[in-house]
MDTraj code that builds the backbone (N, CA, C; nanometers):
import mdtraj as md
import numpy as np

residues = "UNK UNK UNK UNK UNK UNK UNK UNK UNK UNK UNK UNK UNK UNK UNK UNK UNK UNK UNK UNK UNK UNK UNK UNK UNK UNK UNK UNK UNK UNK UNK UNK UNK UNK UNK UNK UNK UNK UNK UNK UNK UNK UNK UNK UNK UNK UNK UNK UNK UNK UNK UNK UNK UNK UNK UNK UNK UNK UNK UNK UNK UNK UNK UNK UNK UNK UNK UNK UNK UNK UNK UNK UNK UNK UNK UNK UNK UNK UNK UNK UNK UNK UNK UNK UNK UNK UNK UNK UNK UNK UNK UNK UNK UNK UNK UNK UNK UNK UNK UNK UNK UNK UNK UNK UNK UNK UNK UNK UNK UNK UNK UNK UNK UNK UNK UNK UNK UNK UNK UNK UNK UNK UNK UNK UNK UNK UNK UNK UNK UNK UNK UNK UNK UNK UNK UNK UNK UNK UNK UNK UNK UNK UNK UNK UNK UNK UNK UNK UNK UNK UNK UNK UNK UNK UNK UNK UNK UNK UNK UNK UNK UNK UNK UNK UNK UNK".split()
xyz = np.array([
    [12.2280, 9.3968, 12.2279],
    [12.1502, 9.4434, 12.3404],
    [12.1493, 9.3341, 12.4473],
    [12.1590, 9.3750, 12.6071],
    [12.2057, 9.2636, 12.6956],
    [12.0783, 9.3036, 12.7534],
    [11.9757, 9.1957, 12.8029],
    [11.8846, 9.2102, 12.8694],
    [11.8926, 9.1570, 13.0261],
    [11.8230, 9.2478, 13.1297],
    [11.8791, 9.1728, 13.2432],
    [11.7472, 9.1761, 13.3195],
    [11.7464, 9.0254, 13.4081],
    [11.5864, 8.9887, 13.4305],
    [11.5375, 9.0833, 13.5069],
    [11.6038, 9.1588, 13.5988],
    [11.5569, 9.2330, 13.6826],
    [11.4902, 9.3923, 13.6351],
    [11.5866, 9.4197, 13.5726],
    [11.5488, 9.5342, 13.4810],
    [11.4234, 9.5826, 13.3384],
    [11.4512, 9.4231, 13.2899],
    [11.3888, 9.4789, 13.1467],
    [11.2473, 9.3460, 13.1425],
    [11.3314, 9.1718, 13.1402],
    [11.2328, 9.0897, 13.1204],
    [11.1368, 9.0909, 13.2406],
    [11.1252, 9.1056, 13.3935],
    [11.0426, 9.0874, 13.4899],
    [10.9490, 9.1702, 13.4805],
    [10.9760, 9.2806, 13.4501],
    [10.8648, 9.3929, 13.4430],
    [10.7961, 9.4193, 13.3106],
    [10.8279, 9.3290, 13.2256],
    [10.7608, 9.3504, 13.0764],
    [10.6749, 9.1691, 13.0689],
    [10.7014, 9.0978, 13.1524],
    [10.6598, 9.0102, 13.1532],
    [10.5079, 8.9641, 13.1614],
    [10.4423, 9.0885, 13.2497],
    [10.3177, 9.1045, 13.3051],
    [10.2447, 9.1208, 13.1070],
    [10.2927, 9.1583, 13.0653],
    [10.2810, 9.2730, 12.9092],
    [10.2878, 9.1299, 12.7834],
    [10.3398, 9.0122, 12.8316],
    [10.3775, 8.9320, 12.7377],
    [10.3314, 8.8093, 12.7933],
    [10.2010, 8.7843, 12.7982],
    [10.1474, 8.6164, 12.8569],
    [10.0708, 8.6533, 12.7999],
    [10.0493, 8.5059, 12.7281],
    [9.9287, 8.4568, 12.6730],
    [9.9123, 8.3055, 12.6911],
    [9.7541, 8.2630, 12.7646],
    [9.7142, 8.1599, 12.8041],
    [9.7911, 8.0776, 12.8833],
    [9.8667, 8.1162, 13.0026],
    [10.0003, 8.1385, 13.0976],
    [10.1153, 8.0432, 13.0127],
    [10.1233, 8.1489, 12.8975],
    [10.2806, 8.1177, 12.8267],
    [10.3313, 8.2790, 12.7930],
    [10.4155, 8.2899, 12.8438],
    [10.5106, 8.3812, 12.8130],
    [10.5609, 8.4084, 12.6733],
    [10.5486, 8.5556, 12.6182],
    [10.6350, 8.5371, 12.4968],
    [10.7647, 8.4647, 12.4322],
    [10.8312, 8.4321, 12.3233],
    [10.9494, 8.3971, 12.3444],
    [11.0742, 8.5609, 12.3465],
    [11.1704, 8.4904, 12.4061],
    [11.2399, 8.5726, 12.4149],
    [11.2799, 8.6935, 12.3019],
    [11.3044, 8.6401, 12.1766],
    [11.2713, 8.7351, 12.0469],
    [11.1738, 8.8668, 12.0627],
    [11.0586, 8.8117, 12.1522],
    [10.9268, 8.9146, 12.1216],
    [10.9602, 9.0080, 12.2459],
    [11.0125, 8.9562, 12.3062],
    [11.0755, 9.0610, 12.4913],
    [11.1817, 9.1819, 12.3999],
    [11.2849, 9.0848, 12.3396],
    [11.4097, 9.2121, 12.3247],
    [11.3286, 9.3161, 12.1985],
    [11.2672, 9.2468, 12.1183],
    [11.2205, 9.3811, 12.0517],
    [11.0760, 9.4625, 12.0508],
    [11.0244, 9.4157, 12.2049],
    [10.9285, 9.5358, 12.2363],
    [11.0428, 9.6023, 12.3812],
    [11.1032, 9.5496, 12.4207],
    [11.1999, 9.6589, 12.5321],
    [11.2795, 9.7526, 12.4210],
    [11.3270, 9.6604, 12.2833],
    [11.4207, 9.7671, 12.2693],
    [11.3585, 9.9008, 12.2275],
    [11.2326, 9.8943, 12.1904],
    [11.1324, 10.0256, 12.1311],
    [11.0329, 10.0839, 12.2310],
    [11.0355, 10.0090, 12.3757],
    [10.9508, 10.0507, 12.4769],
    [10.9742, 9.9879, 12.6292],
    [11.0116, 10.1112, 12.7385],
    [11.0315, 10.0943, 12.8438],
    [10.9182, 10.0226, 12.9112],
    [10.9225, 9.9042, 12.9511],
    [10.8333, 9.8242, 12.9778],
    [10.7023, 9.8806, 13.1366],
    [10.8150, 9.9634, 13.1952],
    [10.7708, 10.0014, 13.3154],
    [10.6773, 10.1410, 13.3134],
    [10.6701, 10.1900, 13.1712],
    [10.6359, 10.3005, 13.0657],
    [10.4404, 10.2445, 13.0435],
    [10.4074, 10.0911, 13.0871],
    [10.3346, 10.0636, 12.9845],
    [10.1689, 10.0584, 13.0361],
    [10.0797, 10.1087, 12.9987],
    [9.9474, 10.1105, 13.0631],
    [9.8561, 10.0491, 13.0469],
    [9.9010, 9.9944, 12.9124],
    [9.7526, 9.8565, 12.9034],
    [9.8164, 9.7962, 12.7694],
    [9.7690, 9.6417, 12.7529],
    [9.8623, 9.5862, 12.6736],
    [9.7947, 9.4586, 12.6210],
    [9.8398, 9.4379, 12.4787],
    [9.7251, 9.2827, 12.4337],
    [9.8022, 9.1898, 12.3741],
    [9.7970, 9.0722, 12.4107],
    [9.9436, 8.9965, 12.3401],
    [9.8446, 8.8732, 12.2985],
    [9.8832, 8.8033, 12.1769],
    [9.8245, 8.6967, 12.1604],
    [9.9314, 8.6091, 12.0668],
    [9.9066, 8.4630, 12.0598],
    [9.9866, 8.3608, 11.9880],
    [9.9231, 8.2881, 11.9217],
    [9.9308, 8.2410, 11.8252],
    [9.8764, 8.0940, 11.7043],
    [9.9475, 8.0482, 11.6709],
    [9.9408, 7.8385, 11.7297],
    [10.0362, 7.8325, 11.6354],
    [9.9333, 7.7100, 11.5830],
    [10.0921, 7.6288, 11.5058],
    [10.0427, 7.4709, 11.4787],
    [10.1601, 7.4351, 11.4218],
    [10.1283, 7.3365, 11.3392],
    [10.2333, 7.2758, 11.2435],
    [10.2878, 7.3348, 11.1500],
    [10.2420, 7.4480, 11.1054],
    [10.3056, 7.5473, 11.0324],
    [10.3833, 7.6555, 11.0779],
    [10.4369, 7.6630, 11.2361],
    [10.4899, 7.7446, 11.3078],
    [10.3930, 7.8132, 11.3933],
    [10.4806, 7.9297, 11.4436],
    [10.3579, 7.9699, 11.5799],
    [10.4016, 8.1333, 11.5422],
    [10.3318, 8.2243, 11.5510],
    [10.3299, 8.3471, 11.5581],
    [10.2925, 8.4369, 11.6626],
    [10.3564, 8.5403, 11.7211],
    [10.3199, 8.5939, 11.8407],
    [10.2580, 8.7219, 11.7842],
    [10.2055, 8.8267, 11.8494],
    [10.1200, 8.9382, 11.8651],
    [10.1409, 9.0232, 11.9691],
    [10.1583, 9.1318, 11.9912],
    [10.1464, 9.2027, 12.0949],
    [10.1062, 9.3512, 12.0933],
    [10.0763, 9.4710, 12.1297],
    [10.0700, 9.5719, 12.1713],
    [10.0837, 9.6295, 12.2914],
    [10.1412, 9.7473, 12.2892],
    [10.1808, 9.8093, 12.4394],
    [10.1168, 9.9450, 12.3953],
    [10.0649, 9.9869, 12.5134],
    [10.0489, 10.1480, 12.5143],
    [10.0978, 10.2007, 12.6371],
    [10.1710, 10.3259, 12.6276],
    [10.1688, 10.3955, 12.7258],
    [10.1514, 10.5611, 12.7257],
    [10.1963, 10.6522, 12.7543],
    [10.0979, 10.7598, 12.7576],
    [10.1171, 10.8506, 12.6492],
    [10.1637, 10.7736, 12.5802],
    [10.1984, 10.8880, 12.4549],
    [10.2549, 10.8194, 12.3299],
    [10.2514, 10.6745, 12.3300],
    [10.3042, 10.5793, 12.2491],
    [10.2699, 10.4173, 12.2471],
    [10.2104, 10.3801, 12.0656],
    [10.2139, 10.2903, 12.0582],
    [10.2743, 10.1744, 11.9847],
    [10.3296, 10.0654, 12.0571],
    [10.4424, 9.9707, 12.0035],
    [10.3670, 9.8421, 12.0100],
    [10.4366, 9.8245, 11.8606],
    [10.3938, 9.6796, 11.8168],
    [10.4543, 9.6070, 11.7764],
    [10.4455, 9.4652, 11.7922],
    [10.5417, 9.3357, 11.7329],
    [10.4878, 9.2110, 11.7048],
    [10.5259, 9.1686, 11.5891],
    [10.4571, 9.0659, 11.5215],
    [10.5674, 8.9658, 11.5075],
    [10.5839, 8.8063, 11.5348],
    [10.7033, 8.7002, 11.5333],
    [10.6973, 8.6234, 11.5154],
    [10.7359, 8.5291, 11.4302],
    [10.6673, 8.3993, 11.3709],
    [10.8091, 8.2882, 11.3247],
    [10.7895, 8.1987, 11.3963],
    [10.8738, 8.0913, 11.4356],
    [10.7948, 7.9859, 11.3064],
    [10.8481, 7.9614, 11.2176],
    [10.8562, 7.8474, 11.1089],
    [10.8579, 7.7181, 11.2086],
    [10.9785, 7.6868, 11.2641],
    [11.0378, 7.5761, 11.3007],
    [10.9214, 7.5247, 11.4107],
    [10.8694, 7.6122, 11.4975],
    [10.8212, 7.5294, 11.6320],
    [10.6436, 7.6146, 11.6162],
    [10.6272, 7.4713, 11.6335],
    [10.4587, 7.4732, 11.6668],
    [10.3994, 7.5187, 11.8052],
    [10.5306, 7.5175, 11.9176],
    [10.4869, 7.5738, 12.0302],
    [10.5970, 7.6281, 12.1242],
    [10.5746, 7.7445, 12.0064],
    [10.6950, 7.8720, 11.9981],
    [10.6903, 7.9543, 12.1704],
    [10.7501, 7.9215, 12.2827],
    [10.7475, 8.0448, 12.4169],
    [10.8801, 8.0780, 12.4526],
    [10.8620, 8.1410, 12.5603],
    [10.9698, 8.1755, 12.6435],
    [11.0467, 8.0625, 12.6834],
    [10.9657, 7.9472, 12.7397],
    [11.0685, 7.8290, 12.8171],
    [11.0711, 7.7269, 12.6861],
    [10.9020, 7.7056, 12.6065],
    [10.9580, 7.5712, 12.4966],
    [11.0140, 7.6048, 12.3802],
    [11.0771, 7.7387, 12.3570],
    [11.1792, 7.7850, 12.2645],
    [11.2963, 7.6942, 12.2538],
    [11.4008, 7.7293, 12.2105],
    [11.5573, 7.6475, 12.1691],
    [11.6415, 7.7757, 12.3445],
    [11.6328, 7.7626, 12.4151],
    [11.6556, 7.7967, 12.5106],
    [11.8817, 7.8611, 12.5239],
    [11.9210, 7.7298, 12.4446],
    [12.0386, 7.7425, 12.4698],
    [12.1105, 7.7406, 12.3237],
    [12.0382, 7.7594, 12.2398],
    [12.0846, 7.8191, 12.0959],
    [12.0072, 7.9342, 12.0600],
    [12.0525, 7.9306, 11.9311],
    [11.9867, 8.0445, 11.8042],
    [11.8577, 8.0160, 11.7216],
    [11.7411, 8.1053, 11.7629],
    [11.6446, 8.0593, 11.6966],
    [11.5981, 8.1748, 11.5940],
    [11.6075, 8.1290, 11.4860],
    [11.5794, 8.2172, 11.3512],
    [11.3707, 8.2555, 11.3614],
    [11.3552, 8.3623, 11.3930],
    [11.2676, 8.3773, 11.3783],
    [11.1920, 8.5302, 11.2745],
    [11.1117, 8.5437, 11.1901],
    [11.0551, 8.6979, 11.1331],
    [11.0024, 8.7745, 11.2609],
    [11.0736, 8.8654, 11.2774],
    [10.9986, 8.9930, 11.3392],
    [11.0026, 9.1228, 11.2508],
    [10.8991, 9.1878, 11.3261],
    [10.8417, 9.3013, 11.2697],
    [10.8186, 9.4094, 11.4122],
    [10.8611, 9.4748, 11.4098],
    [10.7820, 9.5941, 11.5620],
    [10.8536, 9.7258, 11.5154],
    [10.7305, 9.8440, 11.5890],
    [10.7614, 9.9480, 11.5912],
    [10.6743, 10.0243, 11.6915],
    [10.7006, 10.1409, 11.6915],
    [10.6403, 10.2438, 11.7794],
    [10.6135, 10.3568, 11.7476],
    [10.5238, 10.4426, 11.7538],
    [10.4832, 10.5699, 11.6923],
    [10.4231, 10.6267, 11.8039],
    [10.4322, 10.7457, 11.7973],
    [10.3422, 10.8410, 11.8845],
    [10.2354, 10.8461, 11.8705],
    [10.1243, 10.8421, 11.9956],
    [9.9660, 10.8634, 11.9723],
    [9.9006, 10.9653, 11.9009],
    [9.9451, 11.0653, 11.8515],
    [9.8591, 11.1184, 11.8170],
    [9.8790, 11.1003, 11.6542],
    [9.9748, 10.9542, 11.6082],
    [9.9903, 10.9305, 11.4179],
    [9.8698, 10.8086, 11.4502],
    [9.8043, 10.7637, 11.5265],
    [9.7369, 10.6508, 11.5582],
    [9.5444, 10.6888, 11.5242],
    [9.5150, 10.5871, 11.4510],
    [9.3874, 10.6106, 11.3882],
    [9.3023, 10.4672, 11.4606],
    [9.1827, 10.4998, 11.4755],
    [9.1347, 10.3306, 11.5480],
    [8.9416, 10.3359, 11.4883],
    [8.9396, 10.2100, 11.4527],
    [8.8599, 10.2211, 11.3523],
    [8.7689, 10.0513, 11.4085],
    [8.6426, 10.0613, 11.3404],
    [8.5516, 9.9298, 11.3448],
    [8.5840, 9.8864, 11.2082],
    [8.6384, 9.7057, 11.2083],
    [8.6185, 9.6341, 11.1067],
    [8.5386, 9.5413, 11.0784],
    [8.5144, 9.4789, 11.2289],
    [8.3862, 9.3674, 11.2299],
    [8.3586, 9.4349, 11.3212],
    [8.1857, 9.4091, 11.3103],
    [8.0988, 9.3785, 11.4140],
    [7.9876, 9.2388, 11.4187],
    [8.0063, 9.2087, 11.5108],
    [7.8790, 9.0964, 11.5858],
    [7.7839, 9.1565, 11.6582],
    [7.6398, 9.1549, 11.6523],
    [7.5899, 9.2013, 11.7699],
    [7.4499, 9.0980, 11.7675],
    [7.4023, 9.0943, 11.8961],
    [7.3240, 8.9941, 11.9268],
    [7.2359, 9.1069, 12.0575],
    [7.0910, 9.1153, 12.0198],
    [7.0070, 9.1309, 12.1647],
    [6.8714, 9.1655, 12.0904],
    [6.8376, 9.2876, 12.2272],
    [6.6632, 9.3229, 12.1173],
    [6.7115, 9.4844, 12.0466],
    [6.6014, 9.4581, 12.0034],
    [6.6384, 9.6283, 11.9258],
    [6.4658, 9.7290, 11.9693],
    [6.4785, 9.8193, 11.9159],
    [6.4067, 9.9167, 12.0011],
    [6.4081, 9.8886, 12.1380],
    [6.4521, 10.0019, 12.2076],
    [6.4637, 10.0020, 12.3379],
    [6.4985, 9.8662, 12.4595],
    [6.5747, 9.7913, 12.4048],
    [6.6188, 9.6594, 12.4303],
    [6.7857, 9.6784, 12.4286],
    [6.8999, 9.6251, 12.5134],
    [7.0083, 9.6235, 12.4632],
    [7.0460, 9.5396, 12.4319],
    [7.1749, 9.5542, 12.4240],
    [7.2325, 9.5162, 12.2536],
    [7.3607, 9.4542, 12.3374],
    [7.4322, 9.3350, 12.2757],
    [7.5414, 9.2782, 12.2940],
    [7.6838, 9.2808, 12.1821],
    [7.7519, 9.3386, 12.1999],
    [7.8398, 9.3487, 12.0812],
    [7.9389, 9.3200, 12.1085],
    [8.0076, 9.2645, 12.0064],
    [8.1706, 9.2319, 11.9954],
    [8.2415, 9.2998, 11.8756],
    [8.3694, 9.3362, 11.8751],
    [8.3865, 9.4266, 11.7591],
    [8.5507, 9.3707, 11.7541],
    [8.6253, 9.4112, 11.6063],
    [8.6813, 9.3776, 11.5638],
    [8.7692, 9.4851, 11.5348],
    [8.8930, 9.5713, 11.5948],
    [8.9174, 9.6921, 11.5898],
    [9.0320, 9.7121, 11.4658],
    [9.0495, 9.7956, 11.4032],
    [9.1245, 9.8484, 11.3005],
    [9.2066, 9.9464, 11.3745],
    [9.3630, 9.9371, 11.4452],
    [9.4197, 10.0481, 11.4723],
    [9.5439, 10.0925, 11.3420],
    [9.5134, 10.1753, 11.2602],
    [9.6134, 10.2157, 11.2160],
    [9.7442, 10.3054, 11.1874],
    [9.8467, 10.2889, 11.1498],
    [9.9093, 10.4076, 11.1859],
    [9.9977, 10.4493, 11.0785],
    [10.0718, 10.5214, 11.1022],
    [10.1474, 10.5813, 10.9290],
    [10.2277, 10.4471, 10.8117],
    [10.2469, 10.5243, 10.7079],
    [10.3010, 10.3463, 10.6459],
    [10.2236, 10.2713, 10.6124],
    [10.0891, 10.2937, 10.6411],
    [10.0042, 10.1916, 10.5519],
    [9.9839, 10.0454, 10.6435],
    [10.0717, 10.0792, 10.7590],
    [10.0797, 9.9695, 10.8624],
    [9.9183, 9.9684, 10.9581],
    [9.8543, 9.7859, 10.9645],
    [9.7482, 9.8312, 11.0359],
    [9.7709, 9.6958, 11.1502],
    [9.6992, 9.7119, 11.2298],
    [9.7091, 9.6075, 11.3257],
    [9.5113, 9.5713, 11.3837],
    [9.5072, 9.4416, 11.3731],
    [9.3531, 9.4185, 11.4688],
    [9.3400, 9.3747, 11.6072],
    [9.2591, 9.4840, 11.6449],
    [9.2387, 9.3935, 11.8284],
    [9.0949, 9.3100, 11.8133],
    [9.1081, 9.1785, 11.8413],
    [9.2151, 9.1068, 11.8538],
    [9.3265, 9.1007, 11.7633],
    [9.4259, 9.0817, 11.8169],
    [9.5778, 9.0473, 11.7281],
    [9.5425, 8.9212, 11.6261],
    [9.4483, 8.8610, 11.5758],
    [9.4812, 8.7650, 11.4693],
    [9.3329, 8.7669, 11.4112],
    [9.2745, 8.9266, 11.3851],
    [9.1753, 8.9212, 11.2825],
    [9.0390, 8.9089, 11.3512],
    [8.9967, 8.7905, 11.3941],
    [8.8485, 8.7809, 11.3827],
    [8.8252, 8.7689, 11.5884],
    [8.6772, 8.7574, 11.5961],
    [8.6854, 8.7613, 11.7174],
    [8.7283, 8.6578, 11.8217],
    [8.7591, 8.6996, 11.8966],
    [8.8174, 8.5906, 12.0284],
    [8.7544, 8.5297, 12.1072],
    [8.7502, 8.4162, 12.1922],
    [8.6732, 8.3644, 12.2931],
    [8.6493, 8.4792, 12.3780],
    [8.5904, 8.4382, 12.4900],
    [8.5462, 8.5361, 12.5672],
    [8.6276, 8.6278, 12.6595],
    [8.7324, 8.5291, 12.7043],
    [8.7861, 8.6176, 12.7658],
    [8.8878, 8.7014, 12.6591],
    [8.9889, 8.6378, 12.5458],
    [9.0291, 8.7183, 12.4556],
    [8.9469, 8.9100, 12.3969],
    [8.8617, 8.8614, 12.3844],
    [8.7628, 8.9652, 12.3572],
    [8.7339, 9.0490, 12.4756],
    [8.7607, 8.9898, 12.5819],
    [8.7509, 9.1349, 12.7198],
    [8.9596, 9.1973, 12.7496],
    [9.0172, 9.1196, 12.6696],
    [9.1456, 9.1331, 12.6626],
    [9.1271, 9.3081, 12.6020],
    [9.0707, 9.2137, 12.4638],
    [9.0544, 9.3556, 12.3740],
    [9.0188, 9.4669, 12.3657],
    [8.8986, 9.4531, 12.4540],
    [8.7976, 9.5162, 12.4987],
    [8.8478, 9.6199, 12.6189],
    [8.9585, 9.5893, 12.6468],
    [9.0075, 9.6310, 12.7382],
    [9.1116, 9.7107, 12.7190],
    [9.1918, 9.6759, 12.6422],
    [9.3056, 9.7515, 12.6193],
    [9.2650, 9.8224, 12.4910],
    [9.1092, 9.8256, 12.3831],
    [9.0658, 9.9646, 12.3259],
    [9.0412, 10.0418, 12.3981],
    [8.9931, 10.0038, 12.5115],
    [8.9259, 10.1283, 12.5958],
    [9.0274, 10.2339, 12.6969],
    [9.0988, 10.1641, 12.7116],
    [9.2546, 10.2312, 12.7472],
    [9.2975, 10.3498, 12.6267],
    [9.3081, 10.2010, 12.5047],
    [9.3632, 10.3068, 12.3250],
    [9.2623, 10.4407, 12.3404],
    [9.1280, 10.4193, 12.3587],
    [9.0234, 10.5404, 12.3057],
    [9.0586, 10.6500, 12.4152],
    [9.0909, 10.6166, 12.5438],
    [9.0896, 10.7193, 12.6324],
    [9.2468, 10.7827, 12.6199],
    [9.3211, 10.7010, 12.5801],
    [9.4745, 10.8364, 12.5319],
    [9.4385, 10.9056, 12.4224],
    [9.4243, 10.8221, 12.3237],
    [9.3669, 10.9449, 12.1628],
    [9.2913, 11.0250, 12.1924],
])
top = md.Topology()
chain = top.add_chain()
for i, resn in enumerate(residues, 1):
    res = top.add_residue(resn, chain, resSeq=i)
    for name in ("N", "CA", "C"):
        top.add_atom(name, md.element.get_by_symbol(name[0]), res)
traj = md.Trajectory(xyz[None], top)
């Protein structure tokens, strides 16, 4: 598959930053090759790494489909687009796919909540369960538990997108 910046990486790019680092290239060719980037309506990407490698995260939705990809670089602790191996081969695990919205299930796994109760509101953060056929599940946030603040309006953001297509 030949990717060309104008076509596929510029416009999927918006879809693949996290904490202004760009996915690595691995995580671009296999959410274009399962989803037209220009297709996409709300989207959550996240990365962890360290000394044990770095792993990427992402989700795309668009109006009738959701694609996912999971990528995890052994070798580099600060796995992107530019501090990748740029001009070689970088062995990395991926995982992605795409299914139609209506095989898509979305569910509460954590909750936090903090305020008053009786007639007082309430502050919550939640921990989403989207699952889909296969036994395959994914969490918003992308790595389980909850996110800083703005991570968590990431999330928060692109469920509320997920709830209004389903």
């Amino acid at each position: 598959m030949e990717l060309s910046r104008e076509q596929h990486l510029d416009p999927a790019k918006a879809h693949l930053t996290y904490q202004s680092n760009y996915a690595p290239v691995e995580v671009f060719a296999a959410m274009i090759a399962l989803q037209d980037p220009e297709q996409i309506t709300a989207s959550c990407t996240a990365s962890s790494g360290g000394q044990g490698g770095t792993t990427w995260r992402t989700l795309w939705l668009s109006a009738d489909r959701l694609t996912y990809c999971t990528a995890f670089n052994a070798a580099d602790p600060d796995w992107t687009l530019y501090l990748g191996n740029p001009m070689g081969v970088v062995e990395a695990d991926v995982t992605a796919w795409n299914v139609p919205l209506r095989d898509v299930e979305l569910g509460v796994s954590k909750l936090r909540a903090a305020g008053q109760s009786f007639g007082g509101g309430v502050e919550a953060d939640a921990v989403w369960s989207v699952a889909v056929p296969g036994g395959r599940e994914v969490t918003v946030p992308l790595f389980g538990d909850f996110a800083g603040h703005r991570g968590q309006e990431a999330a928060e953001a692109f469920v509320a997108a997920l709830r209004s297509a389903l």
